[in-house]
mmCIF file as Biopython writes it, N, C-alpha, C and O atoms, coordinates in Angstrom:
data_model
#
loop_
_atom_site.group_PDB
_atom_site.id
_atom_site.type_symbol
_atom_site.label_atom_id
_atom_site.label_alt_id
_atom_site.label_comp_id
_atom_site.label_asym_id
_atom_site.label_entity_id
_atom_site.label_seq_id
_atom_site.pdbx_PDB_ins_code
_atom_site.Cartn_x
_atom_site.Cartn_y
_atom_site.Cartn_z
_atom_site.occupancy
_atom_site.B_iso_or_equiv
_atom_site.auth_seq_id
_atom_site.auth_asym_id
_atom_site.pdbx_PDB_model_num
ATOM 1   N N  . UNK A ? 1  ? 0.849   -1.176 0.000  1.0 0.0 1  A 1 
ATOM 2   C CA . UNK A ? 1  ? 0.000   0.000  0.000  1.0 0.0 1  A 1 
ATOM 3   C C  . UNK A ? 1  ? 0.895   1.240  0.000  1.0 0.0 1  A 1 
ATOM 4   O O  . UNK A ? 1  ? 2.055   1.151  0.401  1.0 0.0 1  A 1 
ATOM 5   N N  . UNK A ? 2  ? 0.313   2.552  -0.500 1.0 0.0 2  A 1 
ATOM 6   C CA . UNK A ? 2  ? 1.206   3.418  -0.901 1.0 0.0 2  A 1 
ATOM 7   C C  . UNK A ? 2  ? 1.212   4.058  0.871  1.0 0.0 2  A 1 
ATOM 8   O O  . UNK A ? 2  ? 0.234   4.048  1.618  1.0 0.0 2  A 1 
ATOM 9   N N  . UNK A ? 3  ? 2.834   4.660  1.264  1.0 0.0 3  A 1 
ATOM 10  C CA . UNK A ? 3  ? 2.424   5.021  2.457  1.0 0.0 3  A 1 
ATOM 11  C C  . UNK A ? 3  ? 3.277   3.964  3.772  1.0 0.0 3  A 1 
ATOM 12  O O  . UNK A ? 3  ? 3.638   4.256  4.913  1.0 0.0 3  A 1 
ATOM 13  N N  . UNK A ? 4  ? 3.349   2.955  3.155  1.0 0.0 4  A 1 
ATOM 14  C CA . UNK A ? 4  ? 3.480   1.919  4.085  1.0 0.0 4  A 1 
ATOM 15  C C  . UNK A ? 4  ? 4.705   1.529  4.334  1.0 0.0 4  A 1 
ATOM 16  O O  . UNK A ? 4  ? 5.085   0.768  3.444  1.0 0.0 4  A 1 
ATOM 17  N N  . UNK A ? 5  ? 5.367   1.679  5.011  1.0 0.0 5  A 1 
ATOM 18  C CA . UNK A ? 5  ? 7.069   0.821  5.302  1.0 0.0 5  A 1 
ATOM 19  C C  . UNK A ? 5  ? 6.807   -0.084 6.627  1.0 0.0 5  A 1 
ATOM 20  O O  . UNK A ? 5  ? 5.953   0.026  7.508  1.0 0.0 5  A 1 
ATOM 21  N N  . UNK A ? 6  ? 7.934   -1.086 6.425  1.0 0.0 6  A 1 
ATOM 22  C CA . UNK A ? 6  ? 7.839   -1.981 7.240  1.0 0.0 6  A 1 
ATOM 23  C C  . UNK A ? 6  ? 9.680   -2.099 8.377  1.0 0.0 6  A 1 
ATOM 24  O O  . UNK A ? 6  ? 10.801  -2.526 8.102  1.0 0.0 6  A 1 
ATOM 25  N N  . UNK A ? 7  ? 9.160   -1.565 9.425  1.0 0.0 7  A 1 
ATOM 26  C CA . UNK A ? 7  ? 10.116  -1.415 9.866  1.0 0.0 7  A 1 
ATOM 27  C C  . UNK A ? 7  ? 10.845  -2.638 11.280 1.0 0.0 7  A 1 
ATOM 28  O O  . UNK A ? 7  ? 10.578  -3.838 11.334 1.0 0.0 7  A 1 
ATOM 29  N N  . UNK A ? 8  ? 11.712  -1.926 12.212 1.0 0.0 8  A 1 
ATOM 30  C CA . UNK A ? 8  ? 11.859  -2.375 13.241 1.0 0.0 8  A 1 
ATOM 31  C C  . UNK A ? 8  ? 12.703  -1.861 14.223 1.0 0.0 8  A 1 
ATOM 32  O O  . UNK A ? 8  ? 13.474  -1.082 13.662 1.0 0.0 8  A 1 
ATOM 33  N N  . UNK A ? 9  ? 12.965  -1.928 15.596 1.0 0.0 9  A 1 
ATOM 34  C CA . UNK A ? 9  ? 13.534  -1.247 16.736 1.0 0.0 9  A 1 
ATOM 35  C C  . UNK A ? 9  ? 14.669  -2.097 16.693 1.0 0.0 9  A 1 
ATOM 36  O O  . UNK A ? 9  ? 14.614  -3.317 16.543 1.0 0.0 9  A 1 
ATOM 37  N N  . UNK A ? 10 ? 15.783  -1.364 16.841 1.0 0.0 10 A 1 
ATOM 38  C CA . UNK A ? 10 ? 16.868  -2.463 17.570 1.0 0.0 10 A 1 
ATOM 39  C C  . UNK A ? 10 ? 17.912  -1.687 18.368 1.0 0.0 10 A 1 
ATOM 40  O O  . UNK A ? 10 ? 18.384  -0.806 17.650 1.0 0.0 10 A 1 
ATOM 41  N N  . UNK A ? 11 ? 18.418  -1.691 19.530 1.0 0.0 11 A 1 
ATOM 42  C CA . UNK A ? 11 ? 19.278  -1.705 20.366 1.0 0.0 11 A 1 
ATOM 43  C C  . UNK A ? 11 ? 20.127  -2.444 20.668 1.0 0.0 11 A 1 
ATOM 44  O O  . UNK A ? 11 ? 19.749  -3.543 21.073 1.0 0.0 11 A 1 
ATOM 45  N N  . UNK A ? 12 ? 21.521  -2.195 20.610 1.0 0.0 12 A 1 
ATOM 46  C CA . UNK A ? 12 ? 22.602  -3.359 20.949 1.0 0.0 12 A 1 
ATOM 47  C C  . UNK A ? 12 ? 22.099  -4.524 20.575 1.0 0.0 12 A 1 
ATOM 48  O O  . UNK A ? 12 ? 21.530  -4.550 19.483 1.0 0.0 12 A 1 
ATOM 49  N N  . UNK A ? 13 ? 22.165  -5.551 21.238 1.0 0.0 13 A 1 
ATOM 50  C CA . UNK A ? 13 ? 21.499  -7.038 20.564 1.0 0.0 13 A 1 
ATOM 51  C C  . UNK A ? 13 ? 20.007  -7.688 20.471 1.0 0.0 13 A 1 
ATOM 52  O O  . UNK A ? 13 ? 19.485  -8.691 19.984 1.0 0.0 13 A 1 
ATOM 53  N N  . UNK A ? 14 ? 19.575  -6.399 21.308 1.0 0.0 14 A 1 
ATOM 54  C CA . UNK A ? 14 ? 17.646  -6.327 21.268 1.0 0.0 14 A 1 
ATOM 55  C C  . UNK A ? 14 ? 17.332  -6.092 19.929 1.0 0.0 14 A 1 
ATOM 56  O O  . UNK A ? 14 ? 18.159  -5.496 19.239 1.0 0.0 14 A 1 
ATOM 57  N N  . UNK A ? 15 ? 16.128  -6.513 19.382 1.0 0.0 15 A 1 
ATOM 58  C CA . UNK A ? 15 ? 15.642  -6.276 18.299 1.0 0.0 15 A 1 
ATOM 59  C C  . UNK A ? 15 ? 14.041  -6.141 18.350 1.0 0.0 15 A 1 
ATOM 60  O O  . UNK A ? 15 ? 13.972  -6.844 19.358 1.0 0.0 15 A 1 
ATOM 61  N N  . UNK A ? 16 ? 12.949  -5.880 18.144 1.0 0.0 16 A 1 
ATOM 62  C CA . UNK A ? 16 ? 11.809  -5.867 17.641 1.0 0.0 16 A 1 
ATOM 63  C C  . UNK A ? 16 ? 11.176  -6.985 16.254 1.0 0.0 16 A 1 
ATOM 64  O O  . UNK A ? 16 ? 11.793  -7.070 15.192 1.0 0.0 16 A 1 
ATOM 65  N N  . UNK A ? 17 ? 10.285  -7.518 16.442 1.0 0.0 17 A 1 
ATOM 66  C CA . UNK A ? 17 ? 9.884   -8.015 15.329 1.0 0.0 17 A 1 
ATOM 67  C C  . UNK A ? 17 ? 9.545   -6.993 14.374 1.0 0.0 17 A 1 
ATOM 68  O O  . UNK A ? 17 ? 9.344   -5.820 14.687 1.0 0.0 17 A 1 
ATOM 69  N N  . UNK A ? 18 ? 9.480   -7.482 13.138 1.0 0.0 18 A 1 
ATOM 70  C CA . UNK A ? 18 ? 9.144   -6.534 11.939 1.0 0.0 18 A 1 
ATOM 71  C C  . UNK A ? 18 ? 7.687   -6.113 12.112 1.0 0.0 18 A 1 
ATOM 72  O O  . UNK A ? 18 ? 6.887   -6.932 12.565 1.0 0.0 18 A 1 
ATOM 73  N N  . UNK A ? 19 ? 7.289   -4.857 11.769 1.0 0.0 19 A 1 
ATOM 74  C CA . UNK A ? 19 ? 5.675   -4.806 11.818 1.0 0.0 19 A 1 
ATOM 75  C C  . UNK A ? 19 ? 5.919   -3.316 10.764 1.0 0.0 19 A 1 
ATOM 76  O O  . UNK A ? 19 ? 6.952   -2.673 10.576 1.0 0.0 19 A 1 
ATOM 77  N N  . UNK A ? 20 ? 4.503   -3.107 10.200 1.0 0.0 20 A 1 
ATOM 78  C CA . UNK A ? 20 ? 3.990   -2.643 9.352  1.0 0.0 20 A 1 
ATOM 79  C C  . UNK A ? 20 ? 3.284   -1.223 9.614  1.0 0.0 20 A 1 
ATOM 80  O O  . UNK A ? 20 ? 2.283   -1.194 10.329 1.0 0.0 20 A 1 
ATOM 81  N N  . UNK A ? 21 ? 3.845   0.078  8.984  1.0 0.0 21 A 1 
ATOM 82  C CA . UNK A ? 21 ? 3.700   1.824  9.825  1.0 0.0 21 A 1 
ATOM 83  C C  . UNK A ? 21 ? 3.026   2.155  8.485  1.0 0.0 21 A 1 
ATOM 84  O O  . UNK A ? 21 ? 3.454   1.997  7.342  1.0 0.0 21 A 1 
ATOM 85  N N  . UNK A ? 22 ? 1.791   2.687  8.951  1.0 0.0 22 A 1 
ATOM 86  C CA . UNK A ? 22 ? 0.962   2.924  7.813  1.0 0.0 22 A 1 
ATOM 87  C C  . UNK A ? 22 ? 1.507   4.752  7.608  1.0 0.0 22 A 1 
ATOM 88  O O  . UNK A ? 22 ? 1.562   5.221  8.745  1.0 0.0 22 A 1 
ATOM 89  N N  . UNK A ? 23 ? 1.729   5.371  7.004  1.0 0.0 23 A 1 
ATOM 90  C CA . UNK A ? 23 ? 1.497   7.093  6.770  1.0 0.0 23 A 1 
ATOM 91  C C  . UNK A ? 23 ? 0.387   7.155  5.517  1.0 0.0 23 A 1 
ATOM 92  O O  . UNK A ? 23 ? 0.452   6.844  4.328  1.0 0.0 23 A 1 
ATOM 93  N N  . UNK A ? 24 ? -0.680  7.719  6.387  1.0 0.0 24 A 1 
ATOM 94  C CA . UNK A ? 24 ? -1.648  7.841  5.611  1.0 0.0 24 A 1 
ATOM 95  C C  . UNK A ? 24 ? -2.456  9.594  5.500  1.0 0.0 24 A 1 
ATOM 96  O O  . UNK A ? 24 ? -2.251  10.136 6.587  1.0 0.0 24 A 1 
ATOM 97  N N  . UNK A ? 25 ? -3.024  10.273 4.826  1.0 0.0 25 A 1 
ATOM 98  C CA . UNK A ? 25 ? -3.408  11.387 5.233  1.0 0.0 25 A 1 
ATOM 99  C C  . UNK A ? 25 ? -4.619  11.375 5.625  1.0 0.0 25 A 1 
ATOM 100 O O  . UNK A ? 25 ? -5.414  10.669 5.004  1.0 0.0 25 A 1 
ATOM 101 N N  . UNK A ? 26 ? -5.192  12.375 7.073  1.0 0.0 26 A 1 
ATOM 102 C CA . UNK A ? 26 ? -6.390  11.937 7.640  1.0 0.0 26 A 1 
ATOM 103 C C  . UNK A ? 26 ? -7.653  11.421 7.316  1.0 0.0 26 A 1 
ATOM 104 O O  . UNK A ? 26 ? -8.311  10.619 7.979  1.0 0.0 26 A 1 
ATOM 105 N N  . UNK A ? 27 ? -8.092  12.215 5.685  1.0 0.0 27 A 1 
ATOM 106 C CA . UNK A ? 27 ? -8.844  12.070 4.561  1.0 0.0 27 A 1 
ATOM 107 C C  . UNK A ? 27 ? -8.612  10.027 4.390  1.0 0.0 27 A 1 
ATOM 108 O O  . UNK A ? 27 ? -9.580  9.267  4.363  1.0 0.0 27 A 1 
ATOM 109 N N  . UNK A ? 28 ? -7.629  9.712  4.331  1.0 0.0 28 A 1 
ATOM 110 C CA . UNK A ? 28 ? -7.605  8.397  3.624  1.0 0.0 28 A 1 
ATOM 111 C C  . UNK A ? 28 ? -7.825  7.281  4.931  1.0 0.0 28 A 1 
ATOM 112 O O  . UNK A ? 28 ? -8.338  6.163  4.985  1.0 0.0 28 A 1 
ATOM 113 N N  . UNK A ? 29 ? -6.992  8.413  6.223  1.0 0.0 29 A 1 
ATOM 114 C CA . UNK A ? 29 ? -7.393  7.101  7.434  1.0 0.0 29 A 1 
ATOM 115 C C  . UNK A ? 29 ? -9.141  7.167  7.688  1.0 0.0 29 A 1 
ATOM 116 O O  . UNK A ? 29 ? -9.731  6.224  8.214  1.0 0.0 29 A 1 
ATOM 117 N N  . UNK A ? 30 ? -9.603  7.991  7.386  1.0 0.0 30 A 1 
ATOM 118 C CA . UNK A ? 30 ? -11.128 8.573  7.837  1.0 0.0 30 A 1 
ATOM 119 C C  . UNK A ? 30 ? -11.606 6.681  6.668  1.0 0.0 30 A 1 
ATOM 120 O O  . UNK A ? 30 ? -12.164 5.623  6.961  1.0 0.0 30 A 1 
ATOM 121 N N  . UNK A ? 31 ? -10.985 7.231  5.443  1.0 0.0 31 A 1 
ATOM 122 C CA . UNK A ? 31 ? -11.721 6.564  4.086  1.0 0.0 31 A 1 
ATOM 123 C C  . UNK A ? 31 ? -11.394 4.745  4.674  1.0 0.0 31 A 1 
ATOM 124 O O  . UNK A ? 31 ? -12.362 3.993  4.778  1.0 0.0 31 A 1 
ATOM 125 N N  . UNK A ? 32 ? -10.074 4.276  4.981  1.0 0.0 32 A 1 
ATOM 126 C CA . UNK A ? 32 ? -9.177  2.873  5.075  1.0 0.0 32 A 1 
ATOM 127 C C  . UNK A ? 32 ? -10.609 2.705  6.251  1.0 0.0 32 A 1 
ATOM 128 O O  . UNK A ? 32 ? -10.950 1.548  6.002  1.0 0.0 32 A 1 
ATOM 129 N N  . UNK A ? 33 ? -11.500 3.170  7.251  1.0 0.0 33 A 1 
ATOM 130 C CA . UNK A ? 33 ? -11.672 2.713  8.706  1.0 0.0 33 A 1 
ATOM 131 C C  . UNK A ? 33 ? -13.191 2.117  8.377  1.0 0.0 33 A 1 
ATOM 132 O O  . UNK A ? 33 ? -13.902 1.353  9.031  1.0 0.0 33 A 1 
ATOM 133 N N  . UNK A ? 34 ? -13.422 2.847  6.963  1.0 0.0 34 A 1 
ATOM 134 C CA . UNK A ? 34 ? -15.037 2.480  7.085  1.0 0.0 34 A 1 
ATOM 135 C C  . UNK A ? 34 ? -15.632 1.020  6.729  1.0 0.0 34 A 1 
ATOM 136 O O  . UNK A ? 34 ? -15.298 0.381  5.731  1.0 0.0 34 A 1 
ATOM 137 N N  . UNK A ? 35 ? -16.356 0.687  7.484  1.0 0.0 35 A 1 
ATOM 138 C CA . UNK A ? 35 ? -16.808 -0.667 7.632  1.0 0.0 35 A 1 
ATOM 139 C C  . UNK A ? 35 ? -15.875 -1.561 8.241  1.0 0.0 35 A 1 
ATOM 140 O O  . UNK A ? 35 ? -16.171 -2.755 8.291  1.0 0.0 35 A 1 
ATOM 141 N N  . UNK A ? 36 ? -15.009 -1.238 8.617  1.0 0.0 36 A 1 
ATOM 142 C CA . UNK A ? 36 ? -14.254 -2.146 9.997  1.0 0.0 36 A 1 
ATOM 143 C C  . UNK A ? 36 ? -14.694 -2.065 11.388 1.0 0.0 36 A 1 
ATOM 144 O O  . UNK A ? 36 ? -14.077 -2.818 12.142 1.0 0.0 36 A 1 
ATOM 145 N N  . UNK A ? 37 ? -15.594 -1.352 11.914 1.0 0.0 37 A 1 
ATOM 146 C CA . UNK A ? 37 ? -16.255 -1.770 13.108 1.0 0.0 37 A 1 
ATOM 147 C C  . UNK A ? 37 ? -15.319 -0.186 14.066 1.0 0.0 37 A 1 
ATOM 148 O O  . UNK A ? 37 ? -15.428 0.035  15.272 1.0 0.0 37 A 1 
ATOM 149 N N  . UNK A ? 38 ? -14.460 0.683  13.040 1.0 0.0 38 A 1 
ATOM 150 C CA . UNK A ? 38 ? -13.646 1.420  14.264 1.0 0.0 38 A 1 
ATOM 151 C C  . UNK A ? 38 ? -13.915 2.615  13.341 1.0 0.0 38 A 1 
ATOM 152 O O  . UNK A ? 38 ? -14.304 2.584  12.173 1.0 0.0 38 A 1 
ATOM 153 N N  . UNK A ? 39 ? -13.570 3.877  14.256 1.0 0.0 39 A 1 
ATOM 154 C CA . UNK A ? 39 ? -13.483 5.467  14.047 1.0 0.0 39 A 1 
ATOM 155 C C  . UNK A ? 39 ? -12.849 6.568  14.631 1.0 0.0 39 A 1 
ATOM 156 O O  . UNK A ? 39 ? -12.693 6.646  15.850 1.0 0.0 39 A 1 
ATOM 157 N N  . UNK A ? 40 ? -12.427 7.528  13.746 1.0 0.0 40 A 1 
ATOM 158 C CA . UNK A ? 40 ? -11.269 8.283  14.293 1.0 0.0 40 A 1 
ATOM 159 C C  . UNK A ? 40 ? -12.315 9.179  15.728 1.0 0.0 40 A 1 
ATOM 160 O O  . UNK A ? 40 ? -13.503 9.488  15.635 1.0 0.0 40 A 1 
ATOM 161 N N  . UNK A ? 41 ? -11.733 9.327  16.501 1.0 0.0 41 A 1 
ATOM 162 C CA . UNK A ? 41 ? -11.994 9.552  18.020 1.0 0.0 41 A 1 
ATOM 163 C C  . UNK A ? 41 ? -11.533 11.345 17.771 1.0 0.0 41 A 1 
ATOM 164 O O  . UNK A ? 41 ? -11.992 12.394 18.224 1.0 0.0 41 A 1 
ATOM 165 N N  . UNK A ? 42 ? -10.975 11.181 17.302 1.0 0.0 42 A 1 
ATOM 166 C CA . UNK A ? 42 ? -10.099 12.400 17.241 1.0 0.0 42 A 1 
ATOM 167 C C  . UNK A ? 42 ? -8.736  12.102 16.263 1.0 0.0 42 A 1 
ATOM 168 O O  . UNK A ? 42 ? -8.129  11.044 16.092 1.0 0.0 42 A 1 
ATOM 169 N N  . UNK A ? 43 ? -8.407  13.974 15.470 1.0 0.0 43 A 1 
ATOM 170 C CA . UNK A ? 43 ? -7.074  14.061 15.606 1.0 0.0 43 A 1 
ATOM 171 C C  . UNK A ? 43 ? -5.845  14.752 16.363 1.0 0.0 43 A 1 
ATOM 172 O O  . UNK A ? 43 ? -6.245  15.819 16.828 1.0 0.0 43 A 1 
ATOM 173 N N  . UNK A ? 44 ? -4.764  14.577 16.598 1.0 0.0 44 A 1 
ATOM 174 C CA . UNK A ? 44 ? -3.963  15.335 17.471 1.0 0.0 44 A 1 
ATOM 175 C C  . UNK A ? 44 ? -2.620  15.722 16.821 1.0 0.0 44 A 1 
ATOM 176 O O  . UNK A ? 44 ? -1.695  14.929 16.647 1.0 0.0 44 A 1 
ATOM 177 N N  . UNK A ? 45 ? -2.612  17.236 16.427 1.0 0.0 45 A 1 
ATOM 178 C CA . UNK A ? 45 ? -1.721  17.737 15.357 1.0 0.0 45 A 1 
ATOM 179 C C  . UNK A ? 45 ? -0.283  17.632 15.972 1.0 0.0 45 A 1 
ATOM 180 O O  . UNK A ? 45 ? -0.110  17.508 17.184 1.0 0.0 45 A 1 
ATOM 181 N N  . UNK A ? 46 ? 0.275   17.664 15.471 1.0 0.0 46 A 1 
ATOM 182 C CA . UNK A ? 46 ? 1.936   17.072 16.031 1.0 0.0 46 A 1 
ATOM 183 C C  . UNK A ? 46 ? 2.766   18.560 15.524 1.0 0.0 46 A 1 
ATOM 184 O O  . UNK A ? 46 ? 3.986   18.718 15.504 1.0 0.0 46 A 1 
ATOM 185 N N  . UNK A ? 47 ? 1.913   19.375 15.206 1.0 0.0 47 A 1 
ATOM 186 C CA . UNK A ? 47 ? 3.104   20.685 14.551 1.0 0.0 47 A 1 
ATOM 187 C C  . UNK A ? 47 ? 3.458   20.796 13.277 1.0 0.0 47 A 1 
ATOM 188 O O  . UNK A ? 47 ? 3.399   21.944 12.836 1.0 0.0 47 A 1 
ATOM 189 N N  . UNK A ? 48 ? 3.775   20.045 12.616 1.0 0.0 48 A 1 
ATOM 190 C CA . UNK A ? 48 ? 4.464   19.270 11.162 1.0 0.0 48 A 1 
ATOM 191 C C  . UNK A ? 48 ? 3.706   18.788 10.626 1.0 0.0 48 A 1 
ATOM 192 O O  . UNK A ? 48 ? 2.617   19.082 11.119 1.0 0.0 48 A 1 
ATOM 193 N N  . UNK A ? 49 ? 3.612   18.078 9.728  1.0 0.0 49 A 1 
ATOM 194 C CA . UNK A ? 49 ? 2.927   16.986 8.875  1.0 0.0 49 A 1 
ATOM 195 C C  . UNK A ? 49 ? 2.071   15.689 9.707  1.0 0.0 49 A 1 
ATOM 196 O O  . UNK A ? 49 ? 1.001   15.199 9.349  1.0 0.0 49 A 1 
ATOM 197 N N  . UNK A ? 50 ? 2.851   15.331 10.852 1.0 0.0 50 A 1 
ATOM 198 C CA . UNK A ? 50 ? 2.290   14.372 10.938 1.0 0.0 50 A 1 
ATOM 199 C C  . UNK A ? 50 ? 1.473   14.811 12.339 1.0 0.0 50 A 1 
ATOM 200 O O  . UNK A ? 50 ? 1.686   15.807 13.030 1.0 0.0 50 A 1 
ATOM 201 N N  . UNK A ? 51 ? 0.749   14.050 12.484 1.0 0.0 51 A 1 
ATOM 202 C CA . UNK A ? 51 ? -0.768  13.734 13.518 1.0 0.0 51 A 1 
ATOM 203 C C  . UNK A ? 51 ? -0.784  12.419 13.668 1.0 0.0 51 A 1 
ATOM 204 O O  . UNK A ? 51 ? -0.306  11.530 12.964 1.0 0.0 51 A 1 
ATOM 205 N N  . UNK A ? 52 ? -1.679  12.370 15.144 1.0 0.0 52 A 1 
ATOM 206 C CA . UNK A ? 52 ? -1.890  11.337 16.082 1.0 0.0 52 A 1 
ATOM 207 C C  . UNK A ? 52 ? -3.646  10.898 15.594 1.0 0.0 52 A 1 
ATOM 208 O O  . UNK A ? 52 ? -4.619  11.628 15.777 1.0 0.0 52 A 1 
ATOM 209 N N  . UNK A ? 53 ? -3.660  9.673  15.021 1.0 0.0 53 A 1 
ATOM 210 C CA . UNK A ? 53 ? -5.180  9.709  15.129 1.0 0.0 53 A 1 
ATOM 211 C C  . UNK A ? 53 ? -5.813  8.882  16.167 1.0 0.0 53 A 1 
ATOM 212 O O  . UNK A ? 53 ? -5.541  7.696  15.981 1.0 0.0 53 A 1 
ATOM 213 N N  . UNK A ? 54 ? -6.633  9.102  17.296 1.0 0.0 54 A 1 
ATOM 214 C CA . UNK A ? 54 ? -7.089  8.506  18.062 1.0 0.0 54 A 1 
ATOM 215 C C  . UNK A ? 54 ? -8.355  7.920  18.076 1.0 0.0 54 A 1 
ATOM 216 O O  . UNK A ? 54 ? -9.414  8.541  18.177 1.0 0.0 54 A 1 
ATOM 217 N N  . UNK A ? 55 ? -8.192  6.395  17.946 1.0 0.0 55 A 1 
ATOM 218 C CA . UNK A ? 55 ? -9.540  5.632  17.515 1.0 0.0 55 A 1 
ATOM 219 C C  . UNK A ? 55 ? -10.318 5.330  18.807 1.0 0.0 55 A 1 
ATOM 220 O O  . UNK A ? 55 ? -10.191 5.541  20.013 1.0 0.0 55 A 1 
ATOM 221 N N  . UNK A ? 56 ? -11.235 4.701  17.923 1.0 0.0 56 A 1 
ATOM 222 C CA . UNK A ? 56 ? -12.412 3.715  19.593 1.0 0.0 56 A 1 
ATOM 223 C C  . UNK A ? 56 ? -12.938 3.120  18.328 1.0 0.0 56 A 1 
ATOM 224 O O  . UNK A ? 56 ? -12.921 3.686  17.236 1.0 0.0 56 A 1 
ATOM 225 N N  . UNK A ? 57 ? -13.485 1.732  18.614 1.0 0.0 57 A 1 
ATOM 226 C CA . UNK A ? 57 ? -14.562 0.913  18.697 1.0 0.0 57 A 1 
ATOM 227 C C  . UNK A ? 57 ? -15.570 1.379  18.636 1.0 0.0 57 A 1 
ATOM 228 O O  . UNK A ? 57 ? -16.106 1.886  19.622 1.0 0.0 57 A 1 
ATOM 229 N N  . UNK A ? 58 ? -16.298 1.327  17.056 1.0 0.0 58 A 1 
ATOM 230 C CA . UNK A ? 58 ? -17.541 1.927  17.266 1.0 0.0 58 A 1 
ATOM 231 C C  . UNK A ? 58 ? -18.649 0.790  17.687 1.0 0.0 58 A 1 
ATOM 232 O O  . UNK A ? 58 ? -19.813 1.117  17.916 1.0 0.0 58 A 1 
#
């Protein structure tokens, strides 16, 4: 999906499993949520480009 990298954490010999960071613009997370059972709660502007979107369980 466009947007999407798949990353991971690592420290000295700690590592993280791989998992999947969506960057999406609010318009498209609003659009990706519908009919999955969830909804943006809110957004929370970060200053810059990016924002916090805060879901719930609809």
């Amino acid at each position: 999906m466009s947007g999407q990298v798949r990353i991971r954490a690592r420290f000295k010999h700690l590592k993280t499993p791989w998992f999947d960071y969506l960057f999406v613009s609010k318009e498209e997370m609003v659009q990706i949520l519908n009919d999955t059972g969830w909804r943006v709660e809110e957004f929370l502007d970060s200053g810059g480009a990016g924002y916090i979107g805060v879901l719930s369980k609809s």
